[in-house]
N, CA, C and O atoms as a printed pandas DataFrame, in Angstrom:
     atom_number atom_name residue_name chain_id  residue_number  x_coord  y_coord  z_coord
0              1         N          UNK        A               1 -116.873  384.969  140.783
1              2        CA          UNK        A               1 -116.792  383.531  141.002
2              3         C          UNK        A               1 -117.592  382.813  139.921
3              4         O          UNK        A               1 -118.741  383.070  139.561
4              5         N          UNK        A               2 -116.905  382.018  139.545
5              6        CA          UNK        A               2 -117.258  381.079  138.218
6              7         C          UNK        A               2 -118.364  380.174  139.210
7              8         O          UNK        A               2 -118.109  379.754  140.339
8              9         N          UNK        A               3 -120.021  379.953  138.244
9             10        CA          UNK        A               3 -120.828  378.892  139.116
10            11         C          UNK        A               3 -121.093  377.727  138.187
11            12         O          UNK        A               3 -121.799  376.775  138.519
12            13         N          UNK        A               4 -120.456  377.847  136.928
13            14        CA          UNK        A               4 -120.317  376.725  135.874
14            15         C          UNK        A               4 -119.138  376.272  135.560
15            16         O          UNK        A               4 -118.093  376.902  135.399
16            17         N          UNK        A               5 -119.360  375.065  135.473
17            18        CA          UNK        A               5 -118.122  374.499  135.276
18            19         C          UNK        A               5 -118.807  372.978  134.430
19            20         O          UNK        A               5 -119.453  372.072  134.956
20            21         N          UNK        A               6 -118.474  373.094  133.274
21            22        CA          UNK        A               6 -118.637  371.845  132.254
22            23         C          UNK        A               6 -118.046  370.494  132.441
23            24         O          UNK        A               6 -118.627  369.455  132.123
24            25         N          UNK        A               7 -116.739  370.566  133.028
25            26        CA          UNK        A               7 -115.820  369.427  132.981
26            27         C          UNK        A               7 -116.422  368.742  134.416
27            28         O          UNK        A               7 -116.816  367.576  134.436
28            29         N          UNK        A               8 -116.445  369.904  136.001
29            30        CA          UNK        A               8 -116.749  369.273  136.875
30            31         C          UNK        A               8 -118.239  368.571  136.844
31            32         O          UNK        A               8 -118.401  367.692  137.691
32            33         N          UNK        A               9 -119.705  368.949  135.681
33            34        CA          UNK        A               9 -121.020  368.404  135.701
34            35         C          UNK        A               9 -120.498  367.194  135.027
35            36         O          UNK        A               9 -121.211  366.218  135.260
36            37         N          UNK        A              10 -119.282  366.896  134.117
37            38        CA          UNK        A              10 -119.205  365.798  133.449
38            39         C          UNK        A              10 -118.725  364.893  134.011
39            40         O          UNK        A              10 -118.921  363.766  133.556
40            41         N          UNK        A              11 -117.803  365.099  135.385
41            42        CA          UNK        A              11 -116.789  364.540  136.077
42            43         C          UNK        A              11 -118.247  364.028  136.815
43            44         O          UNK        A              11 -118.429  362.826  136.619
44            45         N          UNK        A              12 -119.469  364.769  137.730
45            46        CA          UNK        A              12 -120.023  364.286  138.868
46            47         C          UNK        A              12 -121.211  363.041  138.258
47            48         O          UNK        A              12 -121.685  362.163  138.979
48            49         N          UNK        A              13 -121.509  363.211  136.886
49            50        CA          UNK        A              13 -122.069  362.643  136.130
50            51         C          UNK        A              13 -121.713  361.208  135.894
51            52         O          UNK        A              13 -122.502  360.308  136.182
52            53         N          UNK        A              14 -120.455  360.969  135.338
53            54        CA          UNK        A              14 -119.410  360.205  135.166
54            55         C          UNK        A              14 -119.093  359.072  136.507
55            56         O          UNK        A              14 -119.014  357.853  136.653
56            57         N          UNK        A              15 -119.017  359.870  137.050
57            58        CA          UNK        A              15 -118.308  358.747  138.680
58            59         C          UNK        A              15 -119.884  358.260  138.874
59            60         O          UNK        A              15 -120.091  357.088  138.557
60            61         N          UNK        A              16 -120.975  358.995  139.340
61            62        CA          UNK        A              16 -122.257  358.448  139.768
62            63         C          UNK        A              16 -122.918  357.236  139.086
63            64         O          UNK        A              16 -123.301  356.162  139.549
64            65         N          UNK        A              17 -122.932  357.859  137.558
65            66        CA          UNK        A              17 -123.327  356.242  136.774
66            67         C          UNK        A              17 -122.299  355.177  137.161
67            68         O          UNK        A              17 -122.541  353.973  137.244
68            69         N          UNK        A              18 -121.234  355.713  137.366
69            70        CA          UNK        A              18 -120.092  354.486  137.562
70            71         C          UNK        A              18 -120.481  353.817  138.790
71            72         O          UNK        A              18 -120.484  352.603  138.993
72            73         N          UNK        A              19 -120.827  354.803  139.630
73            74        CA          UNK        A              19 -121.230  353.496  140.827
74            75         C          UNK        A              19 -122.294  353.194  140.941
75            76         O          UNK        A              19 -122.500  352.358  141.821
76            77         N          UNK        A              20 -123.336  353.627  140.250
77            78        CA          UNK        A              20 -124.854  352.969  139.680
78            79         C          UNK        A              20 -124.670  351.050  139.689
79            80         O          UNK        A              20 -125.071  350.107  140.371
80            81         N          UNK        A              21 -123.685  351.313  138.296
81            82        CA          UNK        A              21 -123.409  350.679  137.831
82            83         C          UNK        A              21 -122.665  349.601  138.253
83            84         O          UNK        A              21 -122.762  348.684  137.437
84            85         N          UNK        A              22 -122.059  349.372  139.060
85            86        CA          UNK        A              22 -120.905  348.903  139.777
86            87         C          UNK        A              22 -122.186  348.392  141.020
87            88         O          UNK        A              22 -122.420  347.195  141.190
88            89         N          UNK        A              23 -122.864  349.394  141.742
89            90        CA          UNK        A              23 -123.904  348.788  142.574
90            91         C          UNK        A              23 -124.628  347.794  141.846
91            92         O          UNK        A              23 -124.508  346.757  142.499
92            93         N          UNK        A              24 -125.129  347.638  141.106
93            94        CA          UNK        A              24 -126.245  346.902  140.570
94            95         C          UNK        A              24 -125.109  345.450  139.873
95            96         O          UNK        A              24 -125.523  344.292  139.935
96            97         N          UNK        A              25 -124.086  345.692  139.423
97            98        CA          UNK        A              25 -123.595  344.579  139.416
98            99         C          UNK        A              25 -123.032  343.799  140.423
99           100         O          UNK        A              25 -122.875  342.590  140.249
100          101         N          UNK        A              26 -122.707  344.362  141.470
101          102        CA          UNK        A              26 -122.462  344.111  142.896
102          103         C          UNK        A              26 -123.206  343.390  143.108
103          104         O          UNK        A              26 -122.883  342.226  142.874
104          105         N          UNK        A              27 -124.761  343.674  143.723
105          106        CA          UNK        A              27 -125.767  343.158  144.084
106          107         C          UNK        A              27 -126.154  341.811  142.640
107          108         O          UNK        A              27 -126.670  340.710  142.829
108          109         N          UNK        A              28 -125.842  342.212  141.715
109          110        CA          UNK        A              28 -125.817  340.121  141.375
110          111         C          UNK        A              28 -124.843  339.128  141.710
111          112         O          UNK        A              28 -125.021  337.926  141.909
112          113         N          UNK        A              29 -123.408  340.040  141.757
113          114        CA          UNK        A              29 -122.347  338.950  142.557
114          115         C          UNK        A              29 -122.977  338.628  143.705
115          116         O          UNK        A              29 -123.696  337.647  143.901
116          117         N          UNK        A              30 -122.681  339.492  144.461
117          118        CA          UNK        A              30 -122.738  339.321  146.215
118          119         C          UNK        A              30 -124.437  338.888  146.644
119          120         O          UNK        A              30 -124.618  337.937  147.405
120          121         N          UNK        A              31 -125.506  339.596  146.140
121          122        CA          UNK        A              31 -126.738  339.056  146.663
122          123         C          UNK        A              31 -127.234  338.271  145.928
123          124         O          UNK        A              31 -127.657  337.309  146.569
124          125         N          UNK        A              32 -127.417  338.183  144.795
125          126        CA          UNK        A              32 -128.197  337.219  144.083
126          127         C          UNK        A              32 -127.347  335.919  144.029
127          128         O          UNK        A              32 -127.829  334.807  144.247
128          129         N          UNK        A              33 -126.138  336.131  143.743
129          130        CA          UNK        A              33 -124.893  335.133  143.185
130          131         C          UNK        A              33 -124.940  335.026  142.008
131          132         O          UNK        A              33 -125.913  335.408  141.357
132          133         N          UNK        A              34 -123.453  334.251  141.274
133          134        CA          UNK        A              34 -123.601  334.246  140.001
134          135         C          UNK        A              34 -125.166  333.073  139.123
135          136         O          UNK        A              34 -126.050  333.207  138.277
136          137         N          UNK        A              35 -124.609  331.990  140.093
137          138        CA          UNK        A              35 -125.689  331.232  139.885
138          139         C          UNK        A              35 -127.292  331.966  139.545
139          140         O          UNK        A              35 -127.929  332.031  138.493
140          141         N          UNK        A              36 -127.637  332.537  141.142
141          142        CA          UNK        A              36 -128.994  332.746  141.188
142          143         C          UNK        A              36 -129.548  333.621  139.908
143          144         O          UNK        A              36 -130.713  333.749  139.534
144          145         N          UNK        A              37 -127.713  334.479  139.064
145          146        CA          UNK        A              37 -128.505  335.804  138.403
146          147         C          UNK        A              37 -128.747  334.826  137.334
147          148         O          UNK        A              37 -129.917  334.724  136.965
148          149         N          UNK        A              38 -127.626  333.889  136.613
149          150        CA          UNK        A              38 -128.146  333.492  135.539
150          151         C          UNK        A              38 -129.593  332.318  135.975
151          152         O          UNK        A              38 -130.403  332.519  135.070
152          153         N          UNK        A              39 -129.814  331.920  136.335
153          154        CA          UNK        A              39 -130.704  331.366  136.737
154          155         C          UNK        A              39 -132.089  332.243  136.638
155          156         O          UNK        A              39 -133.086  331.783  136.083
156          157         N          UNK        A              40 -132.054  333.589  137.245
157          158        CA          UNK        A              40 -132.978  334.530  136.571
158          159         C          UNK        A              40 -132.698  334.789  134.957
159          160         O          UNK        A              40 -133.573  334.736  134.093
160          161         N          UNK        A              41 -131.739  334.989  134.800
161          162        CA          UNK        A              41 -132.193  335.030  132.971
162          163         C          UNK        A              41 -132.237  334.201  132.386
163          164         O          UNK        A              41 -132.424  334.534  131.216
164          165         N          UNK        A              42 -132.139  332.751  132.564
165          166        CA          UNK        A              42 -133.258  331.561  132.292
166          167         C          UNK        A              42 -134.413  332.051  132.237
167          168         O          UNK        A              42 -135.139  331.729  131.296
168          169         N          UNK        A              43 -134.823  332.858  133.127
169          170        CA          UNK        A              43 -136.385  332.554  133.819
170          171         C          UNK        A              43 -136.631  333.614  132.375
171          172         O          UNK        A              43 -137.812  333.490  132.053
172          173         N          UNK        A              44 -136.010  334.453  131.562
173          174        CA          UNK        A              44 -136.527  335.230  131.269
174          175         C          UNK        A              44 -136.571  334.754  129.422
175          176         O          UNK        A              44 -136.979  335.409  128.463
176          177         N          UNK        A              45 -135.924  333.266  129.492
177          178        CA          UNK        A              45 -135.698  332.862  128.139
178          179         C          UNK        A              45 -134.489  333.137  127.446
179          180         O          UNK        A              45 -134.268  332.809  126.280
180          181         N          UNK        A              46 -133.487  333.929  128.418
181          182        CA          UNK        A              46 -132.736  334.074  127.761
182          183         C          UNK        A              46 -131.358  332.911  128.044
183          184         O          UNK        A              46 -131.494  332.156  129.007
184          185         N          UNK        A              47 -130.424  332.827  127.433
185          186        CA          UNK        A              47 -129.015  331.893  128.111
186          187         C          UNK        A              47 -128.841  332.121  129.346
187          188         O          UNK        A              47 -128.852  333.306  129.680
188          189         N          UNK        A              48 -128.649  331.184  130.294
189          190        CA          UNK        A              48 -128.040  331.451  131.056
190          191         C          UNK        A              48 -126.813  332.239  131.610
191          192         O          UNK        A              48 -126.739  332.773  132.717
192          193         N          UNK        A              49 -125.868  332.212  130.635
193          194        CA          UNK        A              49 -124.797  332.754  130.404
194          195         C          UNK        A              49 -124.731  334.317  130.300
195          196         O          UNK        A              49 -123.782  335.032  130.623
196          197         N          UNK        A              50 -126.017  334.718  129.748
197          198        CA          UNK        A              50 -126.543  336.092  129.941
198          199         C          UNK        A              50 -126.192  337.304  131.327
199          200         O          UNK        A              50 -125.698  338.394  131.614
200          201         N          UNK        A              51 -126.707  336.415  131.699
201          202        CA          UNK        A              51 -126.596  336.645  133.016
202          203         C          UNK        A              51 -125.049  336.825  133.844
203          204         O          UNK        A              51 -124.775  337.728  134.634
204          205         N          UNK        A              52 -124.311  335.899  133.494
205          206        CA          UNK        A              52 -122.790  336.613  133.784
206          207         C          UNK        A              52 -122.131  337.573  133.073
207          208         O          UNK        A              52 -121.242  338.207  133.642
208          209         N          UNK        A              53 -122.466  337.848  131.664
209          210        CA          UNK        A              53 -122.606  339.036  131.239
210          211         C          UNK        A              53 -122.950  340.247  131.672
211          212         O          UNK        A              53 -122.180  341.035  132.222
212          213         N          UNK        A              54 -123.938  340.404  131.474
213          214        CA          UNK        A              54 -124.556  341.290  132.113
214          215         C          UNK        A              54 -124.035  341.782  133.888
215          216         O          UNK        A              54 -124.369  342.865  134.368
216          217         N          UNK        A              55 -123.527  341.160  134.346
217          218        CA          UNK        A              55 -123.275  341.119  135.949
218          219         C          UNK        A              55 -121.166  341.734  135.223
219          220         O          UNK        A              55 -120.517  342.472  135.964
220          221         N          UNK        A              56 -120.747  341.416  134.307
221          222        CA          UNK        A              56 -118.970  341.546  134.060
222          223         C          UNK        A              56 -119.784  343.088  133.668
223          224         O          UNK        A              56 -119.659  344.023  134.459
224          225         N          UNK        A              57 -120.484  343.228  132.590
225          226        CA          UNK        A              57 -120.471  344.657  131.578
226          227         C          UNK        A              57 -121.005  345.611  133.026
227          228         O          UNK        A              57 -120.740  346.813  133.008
228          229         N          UNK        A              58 -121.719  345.053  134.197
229          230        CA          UNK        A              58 -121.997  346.547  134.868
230          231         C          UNK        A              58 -120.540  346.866  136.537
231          232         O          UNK        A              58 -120.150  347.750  137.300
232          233         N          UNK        A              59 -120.354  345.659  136.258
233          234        CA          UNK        A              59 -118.805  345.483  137.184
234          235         C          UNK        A              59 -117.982  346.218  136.529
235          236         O          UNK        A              59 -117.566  347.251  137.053
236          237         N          UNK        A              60 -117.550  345.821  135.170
237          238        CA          UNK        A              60 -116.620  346.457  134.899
238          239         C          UNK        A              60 -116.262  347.628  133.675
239          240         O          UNK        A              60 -115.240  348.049  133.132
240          241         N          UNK        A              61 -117.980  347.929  133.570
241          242        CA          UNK        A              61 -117.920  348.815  132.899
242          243         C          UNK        A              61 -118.350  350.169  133.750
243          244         O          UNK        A              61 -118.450  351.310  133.297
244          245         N          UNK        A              62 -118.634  349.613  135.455
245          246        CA          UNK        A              62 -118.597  350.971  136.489
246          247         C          UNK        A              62 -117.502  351.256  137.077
247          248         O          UNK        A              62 -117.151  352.313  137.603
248          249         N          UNK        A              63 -116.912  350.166  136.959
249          250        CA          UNK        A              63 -115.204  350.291  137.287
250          251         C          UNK        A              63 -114.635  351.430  136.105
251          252         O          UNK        A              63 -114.034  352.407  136.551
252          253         N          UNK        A              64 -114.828  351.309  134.512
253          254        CA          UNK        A              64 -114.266  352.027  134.020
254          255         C          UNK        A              64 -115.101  353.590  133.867
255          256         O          UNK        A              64 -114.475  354.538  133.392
256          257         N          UNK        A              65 -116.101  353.706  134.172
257          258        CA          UNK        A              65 -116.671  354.804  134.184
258          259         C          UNK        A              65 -116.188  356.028  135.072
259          260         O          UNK        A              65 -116.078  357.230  134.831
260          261         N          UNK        A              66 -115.895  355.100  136.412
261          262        CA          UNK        A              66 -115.280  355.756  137.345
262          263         C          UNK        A              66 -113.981  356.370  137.449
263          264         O          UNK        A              66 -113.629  357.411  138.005
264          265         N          UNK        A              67 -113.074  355.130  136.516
265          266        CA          UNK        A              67 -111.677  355.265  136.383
266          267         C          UNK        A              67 -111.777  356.462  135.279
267          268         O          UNK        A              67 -110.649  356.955  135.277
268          269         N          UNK        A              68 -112.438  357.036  134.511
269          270        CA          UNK        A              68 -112.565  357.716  133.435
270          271         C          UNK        A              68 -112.210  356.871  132.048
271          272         O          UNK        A              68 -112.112  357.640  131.092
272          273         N          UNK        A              69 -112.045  355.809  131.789
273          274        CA          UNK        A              69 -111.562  354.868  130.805
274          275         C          UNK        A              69 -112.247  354.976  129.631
275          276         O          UNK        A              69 -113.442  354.732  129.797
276          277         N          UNK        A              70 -111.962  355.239  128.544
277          278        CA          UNK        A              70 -112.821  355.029  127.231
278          279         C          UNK        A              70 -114.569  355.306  127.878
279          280         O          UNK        A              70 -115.579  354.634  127.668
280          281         N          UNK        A              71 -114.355  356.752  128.838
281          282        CA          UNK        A              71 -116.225  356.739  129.542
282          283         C          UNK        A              71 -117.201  356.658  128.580
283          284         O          UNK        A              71 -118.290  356.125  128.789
284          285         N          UNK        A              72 -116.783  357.295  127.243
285          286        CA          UNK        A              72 -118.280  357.632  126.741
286          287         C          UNK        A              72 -118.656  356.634  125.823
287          288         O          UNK        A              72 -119.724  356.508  125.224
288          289         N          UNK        A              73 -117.285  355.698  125.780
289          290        CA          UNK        A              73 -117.936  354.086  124.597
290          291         C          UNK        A              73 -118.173  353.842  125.572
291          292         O          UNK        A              73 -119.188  354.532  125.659
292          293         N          UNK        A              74 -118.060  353.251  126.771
293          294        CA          UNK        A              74 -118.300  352.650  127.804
294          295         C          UNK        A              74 -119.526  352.845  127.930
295          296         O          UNK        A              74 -120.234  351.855  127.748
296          297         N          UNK        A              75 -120.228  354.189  128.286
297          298        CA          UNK        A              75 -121.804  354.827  128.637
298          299         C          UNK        A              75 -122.713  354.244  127.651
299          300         O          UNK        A              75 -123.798  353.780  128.001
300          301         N          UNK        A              76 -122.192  354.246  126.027
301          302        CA          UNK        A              76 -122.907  353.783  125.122
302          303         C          UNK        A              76 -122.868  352.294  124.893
303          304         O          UNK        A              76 -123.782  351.616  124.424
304          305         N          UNK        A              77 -121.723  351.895  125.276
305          306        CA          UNK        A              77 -122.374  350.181  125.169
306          307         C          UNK        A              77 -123.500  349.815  126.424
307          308         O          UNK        A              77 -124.571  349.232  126.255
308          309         N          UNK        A              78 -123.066  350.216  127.452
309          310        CA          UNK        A              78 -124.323  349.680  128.304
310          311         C          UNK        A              78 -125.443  349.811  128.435
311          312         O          UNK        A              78 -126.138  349.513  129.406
312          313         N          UNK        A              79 -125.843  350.458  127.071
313          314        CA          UNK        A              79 -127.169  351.211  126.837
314          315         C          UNK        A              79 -128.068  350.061  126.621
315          316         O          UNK        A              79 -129.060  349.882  127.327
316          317         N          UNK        A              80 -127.664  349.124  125.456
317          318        CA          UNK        A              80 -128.037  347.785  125.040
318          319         C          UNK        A              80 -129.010  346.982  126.486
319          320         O          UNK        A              80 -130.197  346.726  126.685
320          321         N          UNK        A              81 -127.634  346.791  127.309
321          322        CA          UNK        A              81 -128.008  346.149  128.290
322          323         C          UNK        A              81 -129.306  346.892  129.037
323          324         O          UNK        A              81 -130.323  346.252  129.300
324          325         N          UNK        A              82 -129.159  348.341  129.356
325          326        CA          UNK        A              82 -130.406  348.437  130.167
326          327         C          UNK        A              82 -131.912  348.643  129.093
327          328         O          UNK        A              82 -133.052  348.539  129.547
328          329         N          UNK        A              83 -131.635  348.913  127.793
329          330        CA          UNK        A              83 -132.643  348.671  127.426
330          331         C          UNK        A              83 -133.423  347.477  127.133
331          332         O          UNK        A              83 -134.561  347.479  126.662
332          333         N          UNK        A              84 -132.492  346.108  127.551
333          334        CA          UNK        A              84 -132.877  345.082  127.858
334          335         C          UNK        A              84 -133.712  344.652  128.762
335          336         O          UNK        A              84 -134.470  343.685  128.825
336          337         N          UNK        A              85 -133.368  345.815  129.685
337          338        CA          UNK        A              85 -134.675  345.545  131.198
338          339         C          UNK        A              85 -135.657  345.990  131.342
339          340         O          UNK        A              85 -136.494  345.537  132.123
340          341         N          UNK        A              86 -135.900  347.576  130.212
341          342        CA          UNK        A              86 -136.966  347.304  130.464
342          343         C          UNK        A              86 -137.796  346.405  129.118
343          344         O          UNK        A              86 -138.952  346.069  129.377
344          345         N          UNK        A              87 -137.272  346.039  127.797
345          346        CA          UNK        A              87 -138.218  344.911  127.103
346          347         C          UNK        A              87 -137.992  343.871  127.630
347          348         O          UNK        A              87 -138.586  342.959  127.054
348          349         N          UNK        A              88 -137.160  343.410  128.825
349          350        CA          UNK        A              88 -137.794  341.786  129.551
350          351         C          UNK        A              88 -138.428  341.831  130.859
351          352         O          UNK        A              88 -139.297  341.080  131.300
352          353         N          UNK        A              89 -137.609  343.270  131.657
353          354        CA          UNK        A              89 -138.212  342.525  132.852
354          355         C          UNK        A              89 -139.246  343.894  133.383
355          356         O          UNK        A              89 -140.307  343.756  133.992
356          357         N          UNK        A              90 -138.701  345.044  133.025
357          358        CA          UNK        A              90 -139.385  346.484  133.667
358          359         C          UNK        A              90 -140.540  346.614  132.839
359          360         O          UNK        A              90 -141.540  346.292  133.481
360          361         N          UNK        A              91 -140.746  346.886  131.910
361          362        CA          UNK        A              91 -141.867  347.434  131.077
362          363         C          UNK        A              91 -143.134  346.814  131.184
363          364         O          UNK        A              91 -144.119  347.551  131.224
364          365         N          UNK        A              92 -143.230  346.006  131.218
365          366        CA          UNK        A              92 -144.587  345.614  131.792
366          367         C          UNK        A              92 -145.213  345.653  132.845
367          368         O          UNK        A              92 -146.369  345.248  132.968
368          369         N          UNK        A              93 -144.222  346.364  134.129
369          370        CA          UNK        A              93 -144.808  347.116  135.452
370          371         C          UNK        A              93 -144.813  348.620  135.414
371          372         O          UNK        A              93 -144.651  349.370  136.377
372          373         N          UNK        A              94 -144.924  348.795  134.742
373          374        CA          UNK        A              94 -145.369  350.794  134.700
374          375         C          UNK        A              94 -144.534  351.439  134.684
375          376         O          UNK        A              94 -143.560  350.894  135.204
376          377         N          UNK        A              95 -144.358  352.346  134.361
377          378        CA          UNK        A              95 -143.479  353.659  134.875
378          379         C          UNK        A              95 -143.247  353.593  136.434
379          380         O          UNK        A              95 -143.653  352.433  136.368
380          381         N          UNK        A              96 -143.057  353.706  137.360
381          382        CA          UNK        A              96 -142.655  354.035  138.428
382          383         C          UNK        A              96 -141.921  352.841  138.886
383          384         O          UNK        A              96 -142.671  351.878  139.049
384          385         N          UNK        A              97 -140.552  352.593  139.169
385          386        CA          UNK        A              97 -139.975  351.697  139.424
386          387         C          UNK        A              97 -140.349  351.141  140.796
387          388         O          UNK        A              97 -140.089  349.950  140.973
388          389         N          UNK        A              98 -141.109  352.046  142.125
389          390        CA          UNK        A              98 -141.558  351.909  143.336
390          391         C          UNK        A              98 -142.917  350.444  142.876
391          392         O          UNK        A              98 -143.043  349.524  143.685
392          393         N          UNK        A              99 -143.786  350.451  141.560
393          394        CA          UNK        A              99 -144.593  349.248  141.392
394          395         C          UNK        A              99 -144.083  347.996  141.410
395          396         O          UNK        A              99 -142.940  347.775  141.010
396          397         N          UNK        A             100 -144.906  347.021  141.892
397          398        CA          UNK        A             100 -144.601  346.069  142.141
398          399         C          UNK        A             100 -143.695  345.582  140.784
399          400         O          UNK        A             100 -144.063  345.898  139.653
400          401         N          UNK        A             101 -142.326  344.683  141.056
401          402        CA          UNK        A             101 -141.375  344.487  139.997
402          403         C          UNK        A             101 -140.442  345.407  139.854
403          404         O          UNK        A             101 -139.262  345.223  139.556
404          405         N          UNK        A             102 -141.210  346.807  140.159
405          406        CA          UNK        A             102 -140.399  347.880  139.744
406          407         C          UNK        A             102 -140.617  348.114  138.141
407          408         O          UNK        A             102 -140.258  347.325  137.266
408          409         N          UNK        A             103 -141.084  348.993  137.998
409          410        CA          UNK        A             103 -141.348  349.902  136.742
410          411         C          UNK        A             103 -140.070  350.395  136.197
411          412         O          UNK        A             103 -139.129  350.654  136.947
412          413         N          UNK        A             104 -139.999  350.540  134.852
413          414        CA          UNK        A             104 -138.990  351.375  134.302
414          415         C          UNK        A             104 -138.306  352.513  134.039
415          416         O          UNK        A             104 -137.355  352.620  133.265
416          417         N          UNK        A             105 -138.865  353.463  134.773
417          418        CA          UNK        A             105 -138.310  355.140  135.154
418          419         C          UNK        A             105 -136.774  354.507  134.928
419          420         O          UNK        A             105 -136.260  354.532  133.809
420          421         N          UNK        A             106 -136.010  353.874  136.223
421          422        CA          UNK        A             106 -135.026  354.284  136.420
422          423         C          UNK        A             106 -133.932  353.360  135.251
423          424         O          UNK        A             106 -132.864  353.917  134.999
424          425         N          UNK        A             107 -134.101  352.514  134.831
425          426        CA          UNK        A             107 -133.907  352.112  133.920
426          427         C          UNK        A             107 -133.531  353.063  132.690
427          428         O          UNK        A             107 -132.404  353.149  132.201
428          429         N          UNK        A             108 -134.659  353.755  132.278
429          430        CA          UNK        A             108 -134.578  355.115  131.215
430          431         C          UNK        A             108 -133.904  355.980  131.585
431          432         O          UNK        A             108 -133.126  356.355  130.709
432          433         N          UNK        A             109 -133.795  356.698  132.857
433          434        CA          UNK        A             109 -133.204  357.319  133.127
434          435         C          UNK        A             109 -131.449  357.416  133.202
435          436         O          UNK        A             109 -130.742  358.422  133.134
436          437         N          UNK        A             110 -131.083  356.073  133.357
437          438        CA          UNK        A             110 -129.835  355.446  133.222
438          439         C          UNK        A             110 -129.354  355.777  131.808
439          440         O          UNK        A             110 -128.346  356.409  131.493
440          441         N          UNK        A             111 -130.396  355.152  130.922
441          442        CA          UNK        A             111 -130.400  355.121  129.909
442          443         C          UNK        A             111 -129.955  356.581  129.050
443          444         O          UNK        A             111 -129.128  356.732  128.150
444          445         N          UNK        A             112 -130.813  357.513  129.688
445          446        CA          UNK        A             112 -130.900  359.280  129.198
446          447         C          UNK        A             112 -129.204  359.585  129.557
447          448         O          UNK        A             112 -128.337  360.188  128.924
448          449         N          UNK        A             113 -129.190  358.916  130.783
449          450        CA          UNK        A             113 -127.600  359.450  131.632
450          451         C          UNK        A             113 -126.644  358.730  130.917
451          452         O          UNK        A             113 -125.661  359.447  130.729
452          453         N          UNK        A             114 -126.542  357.864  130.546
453          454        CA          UNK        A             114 -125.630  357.177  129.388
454          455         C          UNK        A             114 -125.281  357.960  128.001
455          456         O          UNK        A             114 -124.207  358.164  127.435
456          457         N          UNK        A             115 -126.620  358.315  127.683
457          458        CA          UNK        A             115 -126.213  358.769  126.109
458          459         C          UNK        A             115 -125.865  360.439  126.544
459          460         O          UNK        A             115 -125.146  361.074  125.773
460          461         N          UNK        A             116 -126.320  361.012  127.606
461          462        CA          UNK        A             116 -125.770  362.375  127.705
462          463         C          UNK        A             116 -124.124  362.281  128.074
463          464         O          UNK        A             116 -123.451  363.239  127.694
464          465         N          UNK        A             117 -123.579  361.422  128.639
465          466        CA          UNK        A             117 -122.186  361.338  128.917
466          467         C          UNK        A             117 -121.609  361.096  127.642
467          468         O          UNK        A             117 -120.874  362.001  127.247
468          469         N          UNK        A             118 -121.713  360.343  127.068
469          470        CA          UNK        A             118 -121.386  360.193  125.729
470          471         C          UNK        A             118 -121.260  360.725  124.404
471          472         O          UNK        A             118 -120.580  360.590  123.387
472          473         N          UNK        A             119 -122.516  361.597  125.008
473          474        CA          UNK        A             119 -122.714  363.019  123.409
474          475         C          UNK        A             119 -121.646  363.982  124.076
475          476         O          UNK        A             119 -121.048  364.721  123.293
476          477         N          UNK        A             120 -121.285  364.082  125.617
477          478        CA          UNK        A             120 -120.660  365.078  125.770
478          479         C          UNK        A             120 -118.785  365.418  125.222
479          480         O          UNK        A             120 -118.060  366.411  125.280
480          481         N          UNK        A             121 -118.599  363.935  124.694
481          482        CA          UNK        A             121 -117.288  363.863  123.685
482          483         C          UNK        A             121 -116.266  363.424  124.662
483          484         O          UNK        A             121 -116.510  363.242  125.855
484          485         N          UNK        A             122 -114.800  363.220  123.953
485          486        CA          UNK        A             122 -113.894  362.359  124.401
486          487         C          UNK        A             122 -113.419  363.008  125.970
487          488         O          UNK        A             122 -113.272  364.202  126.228
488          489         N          UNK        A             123 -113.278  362.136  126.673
489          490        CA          UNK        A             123 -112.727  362.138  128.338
490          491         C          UNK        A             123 -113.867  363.387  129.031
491          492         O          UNK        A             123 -113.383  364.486  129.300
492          493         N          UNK        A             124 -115.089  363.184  129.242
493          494        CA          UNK        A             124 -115.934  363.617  129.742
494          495         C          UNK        A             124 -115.541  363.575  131.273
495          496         O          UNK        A             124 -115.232  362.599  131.957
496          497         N          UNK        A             125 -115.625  364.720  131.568
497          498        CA          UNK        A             125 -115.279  364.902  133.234
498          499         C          UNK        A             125 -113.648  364.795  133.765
499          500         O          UNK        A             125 -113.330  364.560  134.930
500          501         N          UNK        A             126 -112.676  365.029  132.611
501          502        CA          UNK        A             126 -111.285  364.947  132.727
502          503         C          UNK        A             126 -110.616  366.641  132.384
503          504         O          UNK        A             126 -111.067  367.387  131.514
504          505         N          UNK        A             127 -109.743  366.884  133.084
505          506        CA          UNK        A             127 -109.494  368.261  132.779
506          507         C          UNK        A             127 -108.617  368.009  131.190
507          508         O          UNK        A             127 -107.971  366.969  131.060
508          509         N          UNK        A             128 -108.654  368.818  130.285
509          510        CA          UNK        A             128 -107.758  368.855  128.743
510          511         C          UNK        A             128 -106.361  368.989  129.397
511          512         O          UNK        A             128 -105.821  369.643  130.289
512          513         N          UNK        A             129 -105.957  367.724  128.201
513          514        CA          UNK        A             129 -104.474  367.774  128.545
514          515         C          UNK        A             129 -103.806  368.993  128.294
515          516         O          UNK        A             129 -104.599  369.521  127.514
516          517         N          UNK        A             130 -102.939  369.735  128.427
517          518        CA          UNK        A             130 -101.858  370.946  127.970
518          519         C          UNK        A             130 -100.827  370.628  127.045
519          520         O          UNK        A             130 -100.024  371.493  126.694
C-alpha cells in the first residue's frame, strides 16, 4: 500500500488555503461589511478602496484555489496582500497571533503555504492529464 501520494498533499493543501482564504474574506463581507473593512484601511492610511480589494483578491482568489484555477499564480499573488498584514497591522503585536491584535504567526504561515503551493508547479493537487 502506497502511504505517499504527491498530487493528493497538493490537492489537501490547495482546497484548505482556499477556504482560509475565502473565510477571511467572508468575514469582511458578512461581519465587518464592505463599508466597515474599508473604513479599517483608512484607519491604516491606506485608500479606502483598499479594502474592497483586498476583501475581492481573498473571495475570489479562495474561490479559485479551491476550483483548482491558475492555483499556483493565484497562491503567489496573494502573497503581496498578506504580507501587507503583517507590515500594517500584525507585526507590531508579536509572534503569536493569540496577542492582543493578534500577532503574525499565522499570517507567515499563509504566507510559507502560498509559496509552497506554487513552487510545487502547474495544476498542483490535479491528477496529469493522459
Amino acid at each position: 500500500m502506497q502511504t505517499t501520494s504527491p498530487a493528493l498533499s497538493a490537492l489537501i493543501l490547495r482546497v484548505s488555503l482556499g477556504l482560509m482564504y475565502l473565510a477571511h474574506g467572508a468575514t469582511k463581507l458578512f461581519v465587518f461589511g464592505p463599508a466597515g473593512t474599508a473604513q479599517f484601511f483608512s484607519s491604516l492610511g491606506l485608500p479606502g478602496f483598499v479594502g474592497y480589494l483586498s476583501m475581492a483578491a481573498e473571495i475570489g482568489g479562495g474561490l479559485l484555489l479551491i476550483l483548482g484555477l491558475k492555483a499556483r499564480w493565484v497562491a503567489l499573488a496573494l502573497v503581496p496582500l498578506l504580507a501587507g498584514t503583517i507590515v500594517l497591522v500584525h507585526g507590531a503585536n508579536g509572534w503569536m497571533f493569540t496577542n492582543q491584535g493578534g500577532g503574525w504567526e499565522y499570517s507567515a504561515f499563509l504566507i510559507t503555504s502560498s509559496l509552497a503551493l506554487f513552487f510545487m508547479g502547474e495544476q498542483p493537487g490535479r491528477a496529469a492529464q493522459q
